[in-house]
C-alpha positions in Angstrom: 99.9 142.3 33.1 97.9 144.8 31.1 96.6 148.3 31.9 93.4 146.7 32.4 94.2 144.2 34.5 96.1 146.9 36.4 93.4 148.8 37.2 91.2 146.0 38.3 93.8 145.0 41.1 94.1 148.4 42.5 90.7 149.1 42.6 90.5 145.5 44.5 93.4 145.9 47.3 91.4 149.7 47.6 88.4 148.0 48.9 90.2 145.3 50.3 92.1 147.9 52.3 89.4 149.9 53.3 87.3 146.8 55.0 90.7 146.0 56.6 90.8 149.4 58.1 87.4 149.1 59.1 88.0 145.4 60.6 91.1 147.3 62.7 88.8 150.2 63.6 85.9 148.0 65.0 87.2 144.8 66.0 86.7 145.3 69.5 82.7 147.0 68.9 79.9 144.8 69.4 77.3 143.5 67.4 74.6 141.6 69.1 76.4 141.6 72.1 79.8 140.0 71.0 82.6 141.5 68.6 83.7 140.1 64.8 86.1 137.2 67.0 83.5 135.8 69.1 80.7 135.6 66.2 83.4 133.9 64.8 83.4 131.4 67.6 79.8 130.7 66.5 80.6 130.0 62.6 79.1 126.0 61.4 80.2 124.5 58.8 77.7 123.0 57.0 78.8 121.1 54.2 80.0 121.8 50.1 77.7 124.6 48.2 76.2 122.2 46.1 75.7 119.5 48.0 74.3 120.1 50.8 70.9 121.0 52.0 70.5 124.4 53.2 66.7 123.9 54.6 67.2 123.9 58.7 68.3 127.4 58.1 65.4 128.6 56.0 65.1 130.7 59.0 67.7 132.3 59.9 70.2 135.0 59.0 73.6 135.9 59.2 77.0 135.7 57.1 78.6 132.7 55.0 81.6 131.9 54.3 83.2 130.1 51.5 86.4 128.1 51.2 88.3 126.4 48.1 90.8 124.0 48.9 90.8 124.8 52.3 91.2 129.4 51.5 88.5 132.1 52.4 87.4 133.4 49.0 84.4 134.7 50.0 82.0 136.2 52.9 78.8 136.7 51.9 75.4 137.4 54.3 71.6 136.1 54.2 69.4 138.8 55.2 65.7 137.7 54.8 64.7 135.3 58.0 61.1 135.3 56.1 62.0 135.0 52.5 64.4 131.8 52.9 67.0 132.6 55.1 70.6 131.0 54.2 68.6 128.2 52.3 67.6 130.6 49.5 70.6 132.8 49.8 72.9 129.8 49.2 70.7 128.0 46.8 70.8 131.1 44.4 74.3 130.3 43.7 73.3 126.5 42.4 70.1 126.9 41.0 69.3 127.4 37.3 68.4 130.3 37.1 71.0 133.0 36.9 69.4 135.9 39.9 72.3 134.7 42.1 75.2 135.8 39.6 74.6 139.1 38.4 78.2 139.8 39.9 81.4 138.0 39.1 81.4 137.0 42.4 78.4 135.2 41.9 79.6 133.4 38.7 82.8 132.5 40.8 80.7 130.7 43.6 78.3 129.2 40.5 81.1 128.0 38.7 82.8 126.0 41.8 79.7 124.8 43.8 81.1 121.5 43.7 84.5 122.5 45.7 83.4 125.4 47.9 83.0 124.4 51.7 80.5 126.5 53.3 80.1 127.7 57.0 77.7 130.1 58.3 77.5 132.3 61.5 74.0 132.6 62.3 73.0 136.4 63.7 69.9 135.7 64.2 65.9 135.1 62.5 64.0 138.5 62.5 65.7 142.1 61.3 67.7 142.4 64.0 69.8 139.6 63.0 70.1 141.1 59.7 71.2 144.2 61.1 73.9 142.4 62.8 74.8 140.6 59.7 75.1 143.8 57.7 77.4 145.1 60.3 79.8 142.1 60.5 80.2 141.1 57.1 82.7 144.5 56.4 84.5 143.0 59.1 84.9 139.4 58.2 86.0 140.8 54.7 88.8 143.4 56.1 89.6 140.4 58.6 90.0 137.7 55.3 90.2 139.8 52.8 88.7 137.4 50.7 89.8 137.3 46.5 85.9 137.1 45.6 84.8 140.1 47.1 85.1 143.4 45.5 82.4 145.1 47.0 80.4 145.9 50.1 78.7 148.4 52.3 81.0 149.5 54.8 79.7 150.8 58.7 
């Protein structure tokens, strides 16, 4: 492993560690009335990335989560109810266009639509529910700690 490579895998497990402490810290507060575990009770799956059709939740927003070969590599969230909802937020990983995969993580999901299982927790439709999906998704990453995610805003 080079210097490079190194620094790229501390600088992961650093953020990684920190959304872990901040899962630990928070577990037990409540968003929308429930904690990070019993959103979790509410998470759908929905079907592979580029497969399926997003459109009942044009609507609604929240945080998705993606699994290859059956392992959490990624929690993302959908934060505009009137822009789209999960739909567009999912869709801008297949489409072709390239505004979904600015960030490796975004080339990651792009690059295995075919193979990533989806599910989604659904906060809610309006900005509260966004709010509530800001809030959770630190959470779901220090809970996972997902290999895809190297950023995010923590609480």
């Amino acid at each position: 492993m080079g210097l490079f490579d190194s620094f790229v895998g501390a600088v992961k497990k650093g953020i990684a560690e920190k959304c872990e402490d901040v899962y630990k810290a928070n577990r037990d507060r409540r968003f929308g009335g429930k904690t990070c575990d019993e959103w979790l009770y509410e998470e759908k799956r929905v079907g592979i990335l580029e497969d399926s059709d997003f459109s009942a939740y044009s609507d609604f927003v929240g945080c998705y989560i993606a699994r290859l070969r059956g392992r959490i590599v990624y929690v993302g969230r959908a934060m505009e109810a009137n822009n789209g909802g999960f739909r567009k937020r999912l869709n801008d990983y297949t489409r072709f266009s390239d505004s979904g995969r600015k960030h490796m993580s975004g080339r990651l999901m792009h690059e295995h639509s075919k193979e990533l299982e989806i599910s989604i927790i659904i906060t809610g439709s309006d900005d509260e529910g966004a709010d509530i999906a800001k809030k959770l998704e630190p959470l779901l990453i220090g809970k996972f700690r997902p290999e895809w995610n190297k950023q995010t805003n923590v609480l």
